[in-house]
C-alpha positions as CSV (number, residue, x, y, z in Angstrom):
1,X,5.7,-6.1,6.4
2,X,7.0,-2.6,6.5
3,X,10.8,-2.2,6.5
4,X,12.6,-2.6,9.9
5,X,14.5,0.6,10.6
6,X,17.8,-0.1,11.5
7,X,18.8,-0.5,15.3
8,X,20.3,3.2,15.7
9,X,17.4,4.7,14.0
10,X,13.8,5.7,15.6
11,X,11.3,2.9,15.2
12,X,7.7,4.4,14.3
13,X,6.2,1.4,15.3
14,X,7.0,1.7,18.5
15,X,6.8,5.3,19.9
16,X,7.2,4.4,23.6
17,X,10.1,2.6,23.1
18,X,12.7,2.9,26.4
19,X,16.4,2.2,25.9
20,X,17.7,2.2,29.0
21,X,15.0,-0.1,30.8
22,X,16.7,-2.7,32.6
23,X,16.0,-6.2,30.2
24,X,18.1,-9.5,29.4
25,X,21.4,-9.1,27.9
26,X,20.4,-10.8,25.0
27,X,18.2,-7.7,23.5
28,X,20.1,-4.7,21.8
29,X,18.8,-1.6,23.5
30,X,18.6,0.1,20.6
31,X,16.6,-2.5,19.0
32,X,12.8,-1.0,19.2
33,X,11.3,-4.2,17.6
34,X,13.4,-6.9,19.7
35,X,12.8,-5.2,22.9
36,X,9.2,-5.1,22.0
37,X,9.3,-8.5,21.6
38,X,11.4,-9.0,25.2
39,X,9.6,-6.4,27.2
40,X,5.7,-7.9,25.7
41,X,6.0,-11.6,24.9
42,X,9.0,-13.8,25.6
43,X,8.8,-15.5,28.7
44,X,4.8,-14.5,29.0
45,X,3.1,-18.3,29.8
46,X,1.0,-19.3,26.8
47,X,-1.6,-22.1,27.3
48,X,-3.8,-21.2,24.4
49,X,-3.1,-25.0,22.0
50,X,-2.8,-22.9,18.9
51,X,-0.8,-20.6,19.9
52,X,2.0,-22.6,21.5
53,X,1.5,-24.3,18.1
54,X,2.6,-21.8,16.5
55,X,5.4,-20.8,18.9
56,X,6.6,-24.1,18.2
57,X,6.7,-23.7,14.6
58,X,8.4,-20.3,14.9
59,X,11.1,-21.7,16.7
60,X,11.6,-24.4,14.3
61,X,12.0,-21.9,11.5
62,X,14.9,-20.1,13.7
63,X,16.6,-24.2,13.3
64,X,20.6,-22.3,12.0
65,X,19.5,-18.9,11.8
66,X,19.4,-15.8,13.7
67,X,15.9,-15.1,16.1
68,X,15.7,-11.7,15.0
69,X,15.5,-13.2,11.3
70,X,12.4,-14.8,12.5
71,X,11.0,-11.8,14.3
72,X,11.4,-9.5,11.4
73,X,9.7,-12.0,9.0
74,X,7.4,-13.4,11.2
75,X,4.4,-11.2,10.1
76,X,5.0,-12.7,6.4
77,X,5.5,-16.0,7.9
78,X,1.8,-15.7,9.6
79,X,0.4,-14.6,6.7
80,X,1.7,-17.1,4.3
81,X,1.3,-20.0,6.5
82,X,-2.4,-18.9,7.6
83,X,-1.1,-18.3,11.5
84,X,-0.1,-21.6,11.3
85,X,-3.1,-23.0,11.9
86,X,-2.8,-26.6,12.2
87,X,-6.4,-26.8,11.0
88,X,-5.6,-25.0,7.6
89,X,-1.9,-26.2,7.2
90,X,-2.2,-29.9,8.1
91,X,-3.9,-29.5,4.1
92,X,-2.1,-27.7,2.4
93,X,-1.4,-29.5,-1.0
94,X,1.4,-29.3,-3.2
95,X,0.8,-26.1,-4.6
96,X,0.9,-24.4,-1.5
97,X,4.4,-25.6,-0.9
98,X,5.2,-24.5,-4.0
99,X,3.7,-21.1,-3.2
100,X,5.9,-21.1,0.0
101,X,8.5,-22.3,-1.7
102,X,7.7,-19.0,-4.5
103,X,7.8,-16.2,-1.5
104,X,10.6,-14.2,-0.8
105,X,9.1,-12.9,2.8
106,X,9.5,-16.6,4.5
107,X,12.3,-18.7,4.9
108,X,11.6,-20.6,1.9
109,X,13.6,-24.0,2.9
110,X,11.8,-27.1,1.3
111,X,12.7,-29.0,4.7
112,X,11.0,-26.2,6.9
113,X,8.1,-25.8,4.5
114,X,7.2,-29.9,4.5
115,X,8.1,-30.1,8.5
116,X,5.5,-27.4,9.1
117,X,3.0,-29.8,7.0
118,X,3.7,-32.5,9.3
119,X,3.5,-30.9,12.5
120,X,0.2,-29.4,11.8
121,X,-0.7,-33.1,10.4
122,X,0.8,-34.3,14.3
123,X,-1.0,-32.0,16.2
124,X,-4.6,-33.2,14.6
125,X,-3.3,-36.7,15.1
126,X,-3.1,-36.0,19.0
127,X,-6.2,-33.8,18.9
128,X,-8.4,-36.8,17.6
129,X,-6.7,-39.0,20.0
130,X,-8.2,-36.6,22.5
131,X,-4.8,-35.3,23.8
132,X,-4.5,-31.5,24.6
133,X,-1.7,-30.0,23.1
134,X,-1.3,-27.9,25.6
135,X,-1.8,-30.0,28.7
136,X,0.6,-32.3,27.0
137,X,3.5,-29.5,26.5
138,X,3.1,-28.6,30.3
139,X,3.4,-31.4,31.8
140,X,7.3,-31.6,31.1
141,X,7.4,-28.7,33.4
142,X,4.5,-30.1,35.9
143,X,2.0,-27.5,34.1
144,X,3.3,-24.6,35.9
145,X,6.5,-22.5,35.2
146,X,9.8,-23.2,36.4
147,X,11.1,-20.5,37.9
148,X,14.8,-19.7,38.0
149,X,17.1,-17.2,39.1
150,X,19.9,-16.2,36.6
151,X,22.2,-13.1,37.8
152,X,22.9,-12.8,33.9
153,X,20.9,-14.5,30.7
154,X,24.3,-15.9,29.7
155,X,24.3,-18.7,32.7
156,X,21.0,-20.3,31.8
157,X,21.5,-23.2,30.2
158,X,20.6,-24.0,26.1
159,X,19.0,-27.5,27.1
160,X,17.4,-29.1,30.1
161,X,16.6,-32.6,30.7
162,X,12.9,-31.6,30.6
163,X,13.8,-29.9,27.0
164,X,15.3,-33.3,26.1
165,X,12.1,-35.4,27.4
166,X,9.9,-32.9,25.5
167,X,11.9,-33.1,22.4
168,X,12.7,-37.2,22.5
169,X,8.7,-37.4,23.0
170,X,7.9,-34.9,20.2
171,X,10.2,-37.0,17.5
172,X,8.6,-40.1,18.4
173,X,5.5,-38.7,17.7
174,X,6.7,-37.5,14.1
175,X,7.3,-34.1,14.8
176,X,10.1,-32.5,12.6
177,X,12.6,-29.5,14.0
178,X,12.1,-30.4,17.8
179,X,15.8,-31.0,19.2
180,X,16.3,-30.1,22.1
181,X,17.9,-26.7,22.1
182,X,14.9,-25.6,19.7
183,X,12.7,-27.1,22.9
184,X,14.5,-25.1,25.2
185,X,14.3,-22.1,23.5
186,X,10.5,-22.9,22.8
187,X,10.0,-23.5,26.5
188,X,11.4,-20.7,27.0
189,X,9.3,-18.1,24.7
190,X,6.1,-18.9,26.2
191,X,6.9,-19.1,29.6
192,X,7.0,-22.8,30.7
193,X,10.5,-21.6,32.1
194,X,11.5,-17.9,33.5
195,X,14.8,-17.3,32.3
196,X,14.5,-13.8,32.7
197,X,18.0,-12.3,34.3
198,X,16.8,-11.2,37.9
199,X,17.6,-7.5,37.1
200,X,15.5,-7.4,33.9
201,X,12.0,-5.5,34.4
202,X,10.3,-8.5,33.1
203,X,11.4,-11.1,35.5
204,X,8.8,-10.2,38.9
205,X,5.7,-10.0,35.9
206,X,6.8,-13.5,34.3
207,X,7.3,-14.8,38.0
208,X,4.0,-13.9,38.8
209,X,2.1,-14.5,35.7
210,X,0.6,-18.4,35.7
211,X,-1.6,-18.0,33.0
212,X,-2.3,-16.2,29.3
């Protein structure tokens, strides 16, 4: 993963890269790779199975850490994990936990590493048992987006009841690293809920956007 420039510096990467365009006040201006991030993905409904899968995971692996940690390590973190494929990682053996385990791009935690296992394992038990993951994921929200209105980020809320149902219903399926501030915060990155800021730019295209 090449080297993240720091936040006052010029990110190559991202050559069209606007400061001063109205976002949440979560995302440091200056920050080319975060407001990527914002401006292109957060808050964007997802209703592809793998890929809120993976979202899921993601936001597991932020569980006492900083997002921006994740972001910057996330393309290792695909990589190693195979795009967290639940089809791939639901077998991964010993050895590849102690390859994870061996790689100093990923958050090499032993608890992360073996929750990821049994997540993927989790989502192919539901799969067999015919449920959609992602049918299942929206129907906390009634399968389309909550909107909401928030004059800043800072007054949306770091749980919901709905975050709490998803999360109570995600443990007692055996999912691992599913409280339910990490469901929130989930639910949040792919759009279930809009918790853009009402000035941001991205708040009328996430309002509008039903479906990826």
């Amino acid at each position: 993963m090449p080297k993240t420039p720091k936040t006052n510096e010029p990110d190559p990467r991202f050559p069209n890269h606007d400061p001063d365009l109205p976002r949440c006040g979560w995302v440091p201006p200056n920050d080319a790779l975060y407001c990527h991030y914002h401006d292109t993905e957060w808050g964007r409904p997802i209703r592809d199975s793998k890929a809120l899968f993976s979202k899921l995971i993601q936001d597991g692996q932020q569980a006492g850490l900083a997002w921006i940690t994740i972001l910057r390590k996330r393309d290792d973190l695909l990589k190693a994990y195979d795009g967290f494929d639940p089809d791939i990682v639901a077998h991964y053996t010993d050895a590849d936990r102690l390859r994870l385990l061996d790689n100093p791009g990923i958050i090499r935690s032993k608890l992360k590493i073996n929750a990821t296992i049994t997540n993927a394992q989790k989502y192919l038990d539901m799969r067999d048992a015919g449920e959609d993951f992602s049918d299942y994921l929206w129907s906390f929200v009634g399968s389309a987006p909550v909107q909401n209105a928030w004059e800043n980020f800072s007054d949306a809320p770091v749980k919901t009841a709905e975050s709490e149902a998803l999360s109570k219903d995600l443990k007692k399926r055996g999912f691992k690293f599913v409280g339910p501030v990490i469901c929130y915060a989930f639910m949040q990155a792919v759009g279930m809920v809009n918790d853009h800021a009402v000035g941001c730019h991205a708040y009328g295209a996430c309002r509008d956007r039903r479906v990826v």
